[in-house]
N, C-alpha and C positions, 0 to 999 in steps of 0.2 A: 252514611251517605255513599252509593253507589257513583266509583270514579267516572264510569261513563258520563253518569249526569252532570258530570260538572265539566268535562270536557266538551267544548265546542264542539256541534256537529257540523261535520263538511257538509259541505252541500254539491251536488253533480251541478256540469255547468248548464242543464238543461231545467234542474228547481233553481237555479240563481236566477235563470230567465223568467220564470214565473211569478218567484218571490218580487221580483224589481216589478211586474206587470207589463215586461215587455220582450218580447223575442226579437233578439238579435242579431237573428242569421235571418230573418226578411227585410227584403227592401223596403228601405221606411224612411217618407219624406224629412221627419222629424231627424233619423238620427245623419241622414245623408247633410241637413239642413244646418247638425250640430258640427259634423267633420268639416265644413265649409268654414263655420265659422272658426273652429279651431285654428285651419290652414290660415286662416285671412290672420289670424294672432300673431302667425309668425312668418308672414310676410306682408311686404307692399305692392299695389296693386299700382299701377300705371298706366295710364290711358291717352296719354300724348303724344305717342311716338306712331311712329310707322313699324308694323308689323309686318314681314313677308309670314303668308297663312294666316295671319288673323290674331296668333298668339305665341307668345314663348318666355322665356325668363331668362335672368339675369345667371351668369356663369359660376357668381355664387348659390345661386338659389332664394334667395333672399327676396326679390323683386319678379314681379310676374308682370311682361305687357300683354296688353290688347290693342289692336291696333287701333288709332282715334277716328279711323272714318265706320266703323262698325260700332254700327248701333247699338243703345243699349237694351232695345227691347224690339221684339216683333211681335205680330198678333197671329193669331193659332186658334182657328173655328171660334174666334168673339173672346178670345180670352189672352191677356198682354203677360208676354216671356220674357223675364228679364234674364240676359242671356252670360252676365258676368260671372255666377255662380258657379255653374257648370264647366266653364272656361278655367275659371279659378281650378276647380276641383282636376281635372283633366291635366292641365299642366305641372301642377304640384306634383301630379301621383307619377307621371312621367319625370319628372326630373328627380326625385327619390329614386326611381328603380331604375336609373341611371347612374347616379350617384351610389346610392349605398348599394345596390346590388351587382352594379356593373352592366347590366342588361346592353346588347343594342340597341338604337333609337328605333327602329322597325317594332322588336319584343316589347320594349315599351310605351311606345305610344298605341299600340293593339291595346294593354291591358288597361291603360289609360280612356281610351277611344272606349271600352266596356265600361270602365267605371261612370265616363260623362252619362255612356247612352242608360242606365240604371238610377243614373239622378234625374235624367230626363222623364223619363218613366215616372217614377218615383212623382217625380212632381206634376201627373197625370197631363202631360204633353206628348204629342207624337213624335215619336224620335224622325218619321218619315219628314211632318213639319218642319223640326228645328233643323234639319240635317240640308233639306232643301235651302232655309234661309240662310246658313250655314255654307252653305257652296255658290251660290250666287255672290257672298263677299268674297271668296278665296280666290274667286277668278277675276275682281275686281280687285283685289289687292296688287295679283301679280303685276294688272297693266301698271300700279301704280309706279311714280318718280318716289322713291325712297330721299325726303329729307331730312326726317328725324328719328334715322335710327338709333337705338340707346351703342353709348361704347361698351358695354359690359355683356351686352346680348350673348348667348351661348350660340355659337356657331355649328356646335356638333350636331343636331338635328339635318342641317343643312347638306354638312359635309356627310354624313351618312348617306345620305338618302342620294348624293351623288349629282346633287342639282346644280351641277357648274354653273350654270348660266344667272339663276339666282345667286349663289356665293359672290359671284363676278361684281355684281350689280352691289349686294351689301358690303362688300368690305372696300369697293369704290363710297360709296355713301359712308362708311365709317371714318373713310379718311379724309374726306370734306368733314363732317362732322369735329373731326379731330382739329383739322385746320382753323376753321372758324372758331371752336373754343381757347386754341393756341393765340390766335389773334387779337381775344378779349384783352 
C-alpha cells in the first residue's frame, strides 16, 4: 500500500469551501445570522435603559444596551426589520477591536459601522432605509433626560469622540443612578 494513500489529504481552503457547499468569503445571511447568534451566546442583551446613540455595552463587554425607547422593528418597502440583530452585531465587533486589538473608538466603530451595513445588506434591506430610521432615533435620544443609565456602561466611546456635553449629562445620570440604588 502506497503511504500517500493512507495519508490524509489536505485540502486548499478554497476545496474545503466547496466540499462544506458553501463559500465563505460572500456575504451570507445564513452565516451573518450564525455569527449573531454566536455573539448573543456570550453575552446579555438589555433593553431598559437609556442609551446615549441608541447603543453600547457594558465596560466588561459582557452586556450590550439598546436604548428602550427604540423600537424593535421598522418597515422597509412592506417588509418588517427587526433592528436588534444588527445592533448586536455592530457593537460586539466594536468592543472586541477595542479591547483586544486596542484600536481607537473612531477605527473601530468604522469597521463595526461595515460590518452592520453588510448584515443589513445581507438580510436584503437597504442600508439607505435602516440608516434613515437609524438617525431619526439618534437625534431623538440625544434630546432625551437620561434616567436609566446602566452603571457599568463603557464611557470610552464617549470620551473619545470628545463629546463633553454628552459625558456631562451621563455621568450626572450615573450619579443619580448611583444615589437612588445607595438608598435602596
Amino acid at each position: 500500500m502506497n503511504k500517500r494513500t493512507n495519508q490524509r489529504r489536505k485540502m486548499s481552503p478554497i476545496q474545503t469551501r466547496r466540499s462544506s457547499g458553501r463559500n465563505d468569503t460572500l456575504v451570507s445571511t445564513d452565516m451573518l445570522t450564525h455569527a449573531v447568534r454566536a455573539i448573543l451566546s456570550r453575552v446579555t442583551l438589555d433593553r431598559t435603559r437609556d442609551i446615549p446613540y441608541l447603543a453600547g455595552y457594558s465596560r466588561n463587554g459582557r452586556t450590550i444596551y439598546i436604548d428602550r425607547h427604540l423600537p424593535r422593528s421598522f418597515m422597509a418597502r412592506g417588509k418588517r426589520v427587526s433592528v436588534d440583530r444588527f445592533l448586536i452585531l455592530h457593537e460586539a465587533v466594536e468592543k472586541s477591536l477595542l479591547d483586544q486589538l486596542g484600536l481607537r473608538y473612531q477605527h473601530a466603530h468604522q469597521i463595526a459601522l461595515r460590518a452592520e451595513e453588510a448584515a443589513i445588506r445581507a438580510a436584503g434591506v437597504s442600508w439607505r432605509d435602516y440608516d434613515r430610521f437609524m438617525q431619526g432615533f439618534i437625534k431623538e435620544a440625544g434630546d432625551e433626560t437620561l434616567e436609566r443609565l446602566p452603571l457599568d456602561l463603557d464611557i470610552k466611546p464617549y470620551r473619545d469622540e470628545h463629546d463633553t456635553d454628552e459625558l456631562r449629562r451621563m455621568l450626572k445620570a450615573m450619579q443619580r443612578e448611583r444615589s437612588r440604588r445607595d438608598r435602596r
